[in-house]
KELUMLO-649402 format. One record per atom (N, C-alpha, C): residue in three letters; residue number from 1; atom name; x, y, z negated. Coordinates in steps of 0.05 Angstrom, whole numbers, plus 5000, padded with zeros to 4 digits. Atoms other than C-alpha are relative to their C-alpha. Layout:
BEGIN
(ALA NUM CA (X Y Z))
...
This chain:
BEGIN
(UNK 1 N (4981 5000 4978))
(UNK 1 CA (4771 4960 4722))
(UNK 1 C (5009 5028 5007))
(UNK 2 N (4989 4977 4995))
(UNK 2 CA (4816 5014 4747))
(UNK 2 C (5007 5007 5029))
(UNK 3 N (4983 4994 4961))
(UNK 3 CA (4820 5043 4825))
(UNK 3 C (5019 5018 5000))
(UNK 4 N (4980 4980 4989))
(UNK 4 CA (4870 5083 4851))
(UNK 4 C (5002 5005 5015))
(UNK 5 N (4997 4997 4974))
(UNK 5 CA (4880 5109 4916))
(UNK 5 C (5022 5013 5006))
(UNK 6 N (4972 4987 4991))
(UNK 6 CA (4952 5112 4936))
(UNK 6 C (5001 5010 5034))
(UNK 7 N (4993 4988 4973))
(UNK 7 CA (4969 5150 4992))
(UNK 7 C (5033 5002 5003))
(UNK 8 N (4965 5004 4988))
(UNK 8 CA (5041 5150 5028))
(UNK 8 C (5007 5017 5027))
(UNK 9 N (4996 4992 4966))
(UNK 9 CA (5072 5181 5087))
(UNK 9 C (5008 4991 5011))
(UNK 10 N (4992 5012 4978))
(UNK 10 CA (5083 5158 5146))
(UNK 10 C (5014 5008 5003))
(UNK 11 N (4971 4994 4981))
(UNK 11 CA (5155 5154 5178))
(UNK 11 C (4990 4988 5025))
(UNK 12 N (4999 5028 4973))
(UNK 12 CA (5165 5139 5253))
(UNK 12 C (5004 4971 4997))
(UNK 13 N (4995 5018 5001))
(UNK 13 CA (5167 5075 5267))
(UNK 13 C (5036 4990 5002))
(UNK 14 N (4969 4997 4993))
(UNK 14 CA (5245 5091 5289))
(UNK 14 C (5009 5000 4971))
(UNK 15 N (4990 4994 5015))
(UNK 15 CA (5256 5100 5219))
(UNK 15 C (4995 4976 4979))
(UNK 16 N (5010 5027 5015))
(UNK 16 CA (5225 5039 5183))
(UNK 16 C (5026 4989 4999))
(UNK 17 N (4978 5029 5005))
(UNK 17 CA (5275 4997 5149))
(UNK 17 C (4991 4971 4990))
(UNK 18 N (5016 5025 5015))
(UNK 18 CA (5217 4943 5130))
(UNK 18 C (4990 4991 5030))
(UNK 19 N (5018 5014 4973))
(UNK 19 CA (5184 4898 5185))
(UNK 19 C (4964 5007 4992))
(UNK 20 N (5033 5001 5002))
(UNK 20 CA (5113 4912 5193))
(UNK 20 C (4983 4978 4992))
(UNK 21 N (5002 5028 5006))
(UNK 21 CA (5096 4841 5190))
(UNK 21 C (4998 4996 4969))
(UNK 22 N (4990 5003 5035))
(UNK 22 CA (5131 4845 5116))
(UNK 22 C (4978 5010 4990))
(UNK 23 N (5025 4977 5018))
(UNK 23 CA (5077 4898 5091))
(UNK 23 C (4975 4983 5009))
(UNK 24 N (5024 5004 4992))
(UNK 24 CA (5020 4868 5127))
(UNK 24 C (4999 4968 4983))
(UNK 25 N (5007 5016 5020))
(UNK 25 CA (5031 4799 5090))
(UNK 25 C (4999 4999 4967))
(UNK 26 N (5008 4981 5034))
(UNK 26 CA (5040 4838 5028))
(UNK 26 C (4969 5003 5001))
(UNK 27 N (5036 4996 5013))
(UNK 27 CA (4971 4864 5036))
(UNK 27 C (4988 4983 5009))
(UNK 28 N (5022 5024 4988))
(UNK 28 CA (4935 4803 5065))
(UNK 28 C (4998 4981 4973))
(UNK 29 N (4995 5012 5035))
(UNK 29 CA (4960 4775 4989))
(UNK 29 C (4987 5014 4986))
(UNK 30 N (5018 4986 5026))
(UNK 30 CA (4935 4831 4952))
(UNK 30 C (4969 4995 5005))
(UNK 31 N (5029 4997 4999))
(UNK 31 CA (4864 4831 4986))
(UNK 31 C (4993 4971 4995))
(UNK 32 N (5016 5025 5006))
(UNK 32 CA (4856 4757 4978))
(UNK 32 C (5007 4998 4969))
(UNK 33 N (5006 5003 5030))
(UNK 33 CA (4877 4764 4897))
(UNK 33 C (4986 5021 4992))
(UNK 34 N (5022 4978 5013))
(UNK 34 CA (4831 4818 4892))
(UNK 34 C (5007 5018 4994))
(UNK 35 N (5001 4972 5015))
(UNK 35 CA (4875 4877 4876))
(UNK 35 C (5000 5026 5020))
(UNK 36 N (5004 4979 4991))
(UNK 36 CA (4868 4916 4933))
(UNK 36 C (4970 4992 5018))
(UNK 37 N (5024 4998 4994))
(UNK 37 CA (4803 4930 4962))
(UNK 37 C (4989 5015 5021))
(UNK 38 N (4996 4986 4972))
(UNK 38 CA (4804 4976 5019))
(UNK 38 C (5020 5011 5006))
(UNK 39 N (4977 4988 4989))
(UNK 39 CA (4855 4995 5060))
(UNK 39 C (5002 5012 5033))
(UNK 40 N (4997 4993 4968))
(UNK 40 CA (4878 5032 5129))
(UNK 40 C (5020 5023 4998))
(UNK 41 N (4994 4991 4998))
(UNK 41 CA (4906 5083 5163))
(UNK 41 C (4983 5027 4999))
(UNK 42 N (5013 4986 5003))
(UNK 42 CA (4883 5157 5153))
(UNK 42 C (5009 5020 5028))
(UNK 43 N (4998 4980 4969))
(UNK 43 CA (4882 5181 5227))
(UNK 43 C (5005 5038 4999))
(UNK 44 N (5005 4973 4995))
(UNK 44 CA (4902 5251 5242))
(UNK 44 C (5016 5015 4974))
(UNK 45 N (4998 4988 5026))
(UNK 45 CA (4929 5261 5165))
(UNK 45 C (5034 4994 5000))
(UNK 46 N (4972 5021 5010))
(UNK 46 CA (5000 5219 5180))
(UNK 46 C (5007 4987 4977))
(UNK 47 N (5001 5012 5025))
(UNK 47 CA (4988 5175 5124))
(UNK 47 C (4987 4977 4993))
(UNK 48 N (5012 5024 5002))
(UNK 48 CA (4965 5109 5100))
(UNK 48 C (4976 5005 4963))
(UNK 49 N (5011 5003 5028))
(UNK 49 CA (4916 5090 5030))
(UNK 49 C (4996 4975 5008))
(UNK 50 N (5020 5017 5011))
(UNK 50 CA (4890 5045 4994))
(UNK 50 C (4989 5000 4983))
(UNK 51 N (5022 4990 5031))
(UNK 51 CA (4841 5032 4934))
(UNK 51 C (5008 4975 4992))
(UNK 52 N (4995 5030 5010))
(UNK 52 CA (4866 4980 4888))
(UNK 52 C (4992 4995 4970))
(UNK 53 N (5022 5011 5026))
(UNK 53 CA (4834 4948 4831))
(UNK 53 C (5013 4987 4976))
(UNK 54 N (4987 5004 5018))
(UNK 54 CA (4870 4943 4765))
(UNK 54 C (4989 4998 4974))
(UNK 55 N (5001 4990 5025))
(UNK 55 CA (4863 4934 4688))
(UNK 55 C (5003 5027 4989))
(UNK 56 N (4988 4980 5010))
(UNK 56 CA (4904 4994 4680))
(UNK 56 C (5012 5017 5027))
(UNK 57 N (4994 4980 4984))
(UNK 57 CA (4936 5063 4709))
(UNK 57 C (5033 4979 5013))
(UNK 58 N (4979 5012 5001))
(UNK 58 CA (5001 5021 4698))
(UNK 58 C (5004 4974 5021))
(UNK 59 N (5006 5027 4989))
(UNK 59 CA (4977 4955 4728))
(UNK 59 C (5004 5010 5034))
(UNK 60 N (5008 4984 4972))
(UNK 60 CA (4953 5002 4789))
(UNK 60 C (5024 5000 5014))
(UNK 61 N (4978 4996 4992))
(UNK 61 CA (5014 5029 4805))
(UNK 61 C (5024 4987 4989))
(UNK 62 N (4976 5030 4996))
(UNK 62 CA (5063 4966 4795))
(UNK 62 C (4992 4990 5025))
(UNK 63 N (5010 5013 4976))
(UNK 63 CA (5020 4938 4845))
(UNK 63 C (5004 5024 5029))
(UNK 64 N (4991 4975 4973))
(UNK 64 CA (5032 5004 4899))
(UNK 64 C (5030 4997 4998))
(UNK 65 N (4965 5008 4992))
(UNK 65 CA (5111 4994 4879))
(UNK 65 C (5005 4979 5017))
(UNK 66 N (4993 5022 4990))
(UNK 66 CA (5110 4932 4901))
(UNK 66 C (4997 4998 5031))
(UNK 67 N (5001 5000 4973))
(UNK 67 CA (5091 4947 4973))
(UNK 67 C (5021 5000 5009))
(UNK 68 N (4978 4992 4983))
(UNK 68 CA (5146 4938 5015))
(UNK 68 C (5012 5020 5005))
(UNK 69 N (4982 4974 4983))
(UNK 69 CA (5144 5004 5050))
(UNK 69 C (5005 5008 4976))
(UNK 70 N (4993 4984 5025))
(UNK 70 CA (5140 5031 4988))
(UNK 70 C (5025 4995 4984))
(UNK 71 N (4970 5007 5023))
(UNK 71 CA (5204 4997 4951))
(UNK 71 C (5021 5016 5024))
(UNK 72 N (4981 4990 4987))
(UNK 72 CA (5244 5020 5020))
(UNK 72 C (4993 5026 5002))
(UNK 73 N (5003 4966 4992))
(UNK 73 CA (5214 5098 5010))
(UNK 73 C (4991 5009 5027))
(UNK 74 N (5012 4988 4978))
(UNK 74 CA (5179 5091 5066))
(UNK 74 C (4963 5010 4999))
């Protein structure tokens, strides 16, 4: 298996063009098919992770594209 730990930056919320909602049932999917495995916010750093659990480097990061915030560059 392969982890990863993507990290992202945080925009204001003024700036979000995704619903929060949207991302949060994104990852309530990934953690119940198993590919992400911890997640939060990294207080104090303005930034989010997670650790996700892949075959591959490739697998890994298809699965971090696919995040919402992430396809809108947020």
């Amino acid at each position: 298996m392969w982890f990863l730990c993507q990290r992202r930056d945080a925009m204001p919320r003024a700036q979000w063009t995704v619903d929060r909602n949207t991302h949060l049932s994104w990852m309530k999917a990934q953690h119940r098919a198993g590919s992400i495995v911890m997640s939060g916010p990294a207080p104090g750093h303005g930034m989010s992770m997670y650790l996700i659990r892949a075959q591959s480097r490739e697998a890994a990061e298809a699965i971090a594209a696919s995040d919402p915030f992430t396809a809108a560059g947020q």
